[in-house]
C-alpha positions as CSV (number, residue, x, y, z in Angstrom):
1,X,109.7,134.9,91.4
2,X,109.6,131.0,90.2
3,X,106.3,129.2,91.0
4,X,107.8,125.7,91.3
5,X,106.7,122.9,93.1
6,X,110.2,122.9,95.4
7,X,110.6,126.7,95.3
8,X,107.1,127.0,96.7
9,X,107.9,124.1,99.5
10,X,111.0,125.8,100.3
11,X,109.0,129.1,101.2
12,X,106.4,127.6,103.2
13,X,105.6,127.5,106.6
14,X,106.3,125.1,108.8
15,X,102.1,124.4,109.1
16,X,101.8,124.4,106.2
17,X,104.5,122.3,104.8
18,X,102.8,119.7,107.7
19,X,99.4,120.1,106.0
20,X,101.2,119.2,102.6
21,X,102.3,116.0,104.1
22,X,99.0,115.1,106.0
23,X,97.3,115.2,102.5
24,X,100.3,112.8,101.3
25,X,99.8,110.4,103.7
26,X,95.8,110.6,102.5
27,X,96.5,110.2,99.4
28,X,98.7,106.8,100.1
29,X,95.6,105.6,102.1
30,X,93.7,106.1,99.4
31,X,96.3,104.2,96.7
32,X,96.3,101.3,99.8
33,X,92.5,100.8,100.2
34,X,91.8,101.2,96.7
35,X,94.5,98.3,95.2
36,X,94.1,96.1,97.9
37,X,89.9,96.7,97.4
38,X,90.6,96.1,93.6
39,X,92.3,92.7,94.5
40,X,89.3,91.8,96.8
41,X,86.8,92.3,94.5
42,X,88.6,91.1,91.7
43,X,89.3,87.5,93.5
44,X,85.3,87.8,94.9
45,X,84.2,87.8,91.0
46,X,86.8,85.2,89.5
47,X,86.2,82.8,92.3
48,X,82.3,83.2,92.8
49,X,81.9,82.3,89.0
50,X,84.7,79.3,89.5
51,X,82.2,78.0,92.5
52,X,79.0,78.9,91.1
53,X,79.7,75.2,88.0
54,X,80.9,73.5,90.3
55,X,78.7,73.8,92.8
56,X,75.8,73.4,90.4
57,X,76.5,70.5,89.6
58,X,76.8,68.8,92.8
59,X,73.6,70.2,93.4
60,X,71.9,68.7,90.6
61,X,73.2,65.4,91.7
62,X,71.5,66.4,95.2
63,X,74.7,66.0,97.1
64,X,74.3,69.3,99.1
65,X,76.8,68.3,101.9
66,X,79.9,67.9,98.6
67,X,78.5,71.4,97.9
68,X,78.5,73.1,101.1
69,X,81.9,71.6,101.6
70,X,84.0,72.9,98.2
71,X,83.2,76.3,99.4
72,X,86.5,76.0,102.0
73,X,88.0,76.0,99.0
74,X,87.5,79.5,97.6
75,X,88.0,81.6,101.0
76,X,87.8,84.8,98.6
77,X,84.3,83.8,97.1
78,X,81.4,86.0,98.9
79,X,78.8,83.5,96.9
80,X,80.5,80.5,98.1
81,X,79.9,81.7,101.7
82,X,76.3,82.6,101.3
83,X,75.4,79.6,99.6
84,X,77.3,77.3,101.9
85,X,75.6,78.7,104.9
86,X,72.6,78.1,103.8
87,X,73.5,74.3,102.5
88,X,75.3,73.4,105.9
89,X,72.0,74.6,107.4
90,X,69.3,72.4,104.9
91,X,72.0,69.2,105.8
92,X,71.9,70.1,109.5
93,X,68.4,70.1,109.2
94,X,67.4,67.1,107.4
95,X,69.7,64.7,108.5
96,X,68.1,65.8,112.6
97,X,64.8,64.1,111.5
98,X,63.5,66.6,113.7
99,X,59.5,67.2,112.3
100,X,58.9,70.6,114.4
101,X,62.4,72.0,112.8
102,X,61.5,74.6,110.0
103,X,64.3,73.8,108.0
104,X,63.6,76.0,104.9
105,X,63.2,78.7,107.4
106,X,66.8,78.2,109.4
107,X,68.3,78.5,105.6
108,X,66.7,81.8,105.1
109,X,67.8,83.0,108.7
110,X,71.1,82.0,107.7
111,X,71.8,83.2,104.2
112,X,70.4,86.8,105.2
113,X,72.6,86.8,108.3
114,X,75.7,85.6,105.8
115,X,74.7,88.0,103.1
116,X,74.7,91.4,106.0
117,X,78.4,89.8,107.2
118,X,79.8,89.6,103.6
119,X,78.3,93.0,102.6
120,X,80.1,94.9,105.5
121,X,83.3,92.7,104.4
122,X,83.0,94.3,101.2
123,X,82.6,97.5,101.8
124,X,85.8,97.4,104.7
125,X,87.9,100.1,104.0
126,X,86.2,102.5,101.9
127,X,85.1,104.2,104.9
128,X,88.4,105.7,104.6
129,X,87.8,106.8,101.2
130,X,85.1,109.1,102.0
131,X,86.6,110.3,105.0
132,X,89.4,111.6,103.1
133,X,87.3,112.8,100.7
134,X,85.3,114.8,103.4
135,X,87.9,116.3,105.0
136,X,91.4,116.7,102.3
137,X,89.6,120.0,100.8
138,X,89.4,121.5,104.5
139,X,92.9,120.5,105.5
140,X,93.9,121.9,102.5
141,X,92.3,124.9,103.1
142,X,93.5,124.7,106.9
143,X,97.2,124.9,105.6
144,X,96.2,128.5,103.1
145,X,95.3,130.2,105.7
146,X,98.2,129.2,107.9
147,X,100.5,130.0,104.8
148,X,98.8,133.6,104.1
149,X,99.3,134.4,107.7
150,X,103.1,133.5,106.9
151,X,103.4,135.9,104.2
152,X,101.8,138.7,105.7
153,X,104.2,137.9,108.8
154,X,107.3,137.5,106.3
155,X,106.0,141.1,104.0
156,X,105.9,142.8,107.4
157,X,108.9,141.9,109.2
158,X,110.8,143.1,105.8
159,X,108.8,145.9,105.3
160,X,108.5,145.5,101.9
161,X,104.9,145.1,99.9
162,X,103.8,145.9,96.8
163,X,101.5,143.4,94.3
164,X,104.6,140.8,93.7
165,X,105.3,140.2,97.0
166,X,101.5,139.2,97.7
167,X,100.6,137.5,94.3
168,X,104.1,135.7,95.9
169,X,102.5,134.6,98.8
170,X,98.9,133.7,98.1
171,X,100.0,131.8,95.3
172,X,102.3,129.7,97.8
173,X,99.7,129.4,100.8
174,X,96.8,128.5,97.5
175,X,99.0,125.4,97.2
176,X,97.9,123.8,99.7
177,X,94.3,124.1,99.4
178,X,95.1,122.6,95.4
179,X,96.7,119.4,96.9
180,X,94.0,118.9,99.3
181,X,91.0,119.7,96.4
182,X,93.0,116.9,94.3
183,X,93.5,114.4,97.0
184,X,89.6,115.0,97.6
185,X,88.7,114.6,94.5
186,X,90.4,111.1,94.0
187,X,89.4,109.7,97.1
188,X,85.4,110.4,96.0
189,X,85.6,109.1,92.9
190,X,87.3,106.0,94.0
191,X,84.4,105.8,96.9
192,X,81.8,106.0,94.2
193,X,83.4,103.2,91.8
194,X,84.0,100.8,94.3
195,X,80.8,101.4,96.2
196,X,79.1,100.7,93.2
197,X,81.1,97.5,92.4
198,X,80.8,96.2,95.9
199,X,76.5,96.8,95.4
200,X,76.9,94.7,92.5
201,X,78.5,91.6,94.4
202,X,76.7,91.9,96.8
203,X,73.7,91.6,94.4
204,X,75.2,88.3,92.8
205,X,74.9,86.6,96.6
206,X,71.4,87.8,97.0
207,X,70.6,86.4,93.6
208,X,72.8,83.4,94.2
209,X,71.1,82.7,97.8
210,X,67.1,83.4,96.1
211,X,68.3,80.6,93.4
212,X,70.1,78.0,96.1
213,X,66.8,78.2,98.3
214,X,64.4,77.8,95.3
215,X,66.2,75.0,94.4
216,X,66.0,73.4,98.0
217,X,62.7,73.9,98.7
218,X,62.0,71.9,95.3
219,X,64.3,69.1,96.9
220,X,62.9,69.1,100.3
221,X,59.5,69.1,98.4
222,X,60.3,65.6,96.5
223,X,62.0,63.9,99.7
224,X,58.6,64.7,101.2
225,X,56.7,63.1,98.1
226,X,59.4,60.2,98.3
227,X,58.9,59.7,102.0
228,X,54.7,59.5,102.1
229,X,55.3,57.4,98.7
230,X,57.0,54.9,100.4
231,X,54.9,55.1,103.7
């Protein structure tokens, strides 16, 4: 008896032939999340590091309202948005005049809030990696028993037996449980790499946000000089 791919479909159940294509339509949710999280994080990198020169300089030239503002530009930057939240927040502030307002402490509020939004953003999708990962080994597994049950049905209703006729069948139901291991197996690896890469960005913007507020408390420290110089 042939042990081919379409021979073996062709003698399966009609569960198990549905647990087959379950696993297929996991597996093209894992291709899906995993090239379009691959373009996300790839833009995220290429466009942070774009942002990142020239919004230093801007900065350096104090003009932290030119700063906040180029980050519309680069919609795909997680850095840009973290460090133009907390800009937007330092102009807000200091152009109010208002003494009781704690503006240091509004650009904190706001770049920790930014930097929670833009880590769930990163990590969209790969909830669905692990999921199938969880659960493609026991689908799999689902559809073996379903397909052993069909050969016992099939030896019995022929009356035949013997070690061929089950090696047959096992080795037919087994498939299923093989796709579903392989699916898994894919879909947790690709969970761990791009969990990994998305701790890493998300790294950048906390180091990115710790360097933008150092930087503006030293500003907000010299206008404060400036202004009781000049008083």
């Amino acid at each position: 008896m042939e042990f081919t791919i379409p021979h073996m479909w062709a003698a399966m159940g009609v569960i198990a032939k549905t647990v087959v294509i379950i696993l297929g339509i996991q597996s093209l949710m894992v291709v899906g999340v995993s090239f379009e999280r691959l373009l996300v994080f790839m833009r995220a990198k290429k466009q942070s590091r774009e942002f990142a020169i020239r919004a230093l300089k801007l900065l350096e030239e104090r003009k932290h309202k030119e700063a906040a503002d180029i980050a519309a530009e680069f919609k795909g930057s997680h850095v840009a948005k973290v460090v133009s939240s907390g800009l937007k927040e330092y102009v807000k502030g200091t152009e109010g005049g208002t003494a009781a307002y704690d503006v240091l402490g509004a650009v904190n509020r706001a770049v920790e809030k930014t930097i929670e939004r833009q880590s769930s953003l990163l990590r969209r999708g790969l909830g669905v990696l692990a999921s199938v990962g969880s659960t493609a080994p026991f689908i799999g597994l689902f559809g073996t028993v379903f397909g052993i049950i069909n050969s016992f049905q099939g030896m019995a209703k022929d009356g035949g037996g013997g070690l061929g006729a089950v090696s047959a069948g096992i080795a037919e139901a087994l498939f299923t449980t093989a796709v579903g291991i392989g699916v898994a197996v894919v879909g947790v690896l690709l969970y761990n790499f791009f969990t990994s890469k998305a701790e890493a960005l998300q790294a950048d913007a906390s180091e990115s946000a710790n360097e933008i507020v150092d930087l503006l408390i030293k500003h907000h420290a010299e206008k404060d000089t400036k202004a009781s110089a000049e008083a």
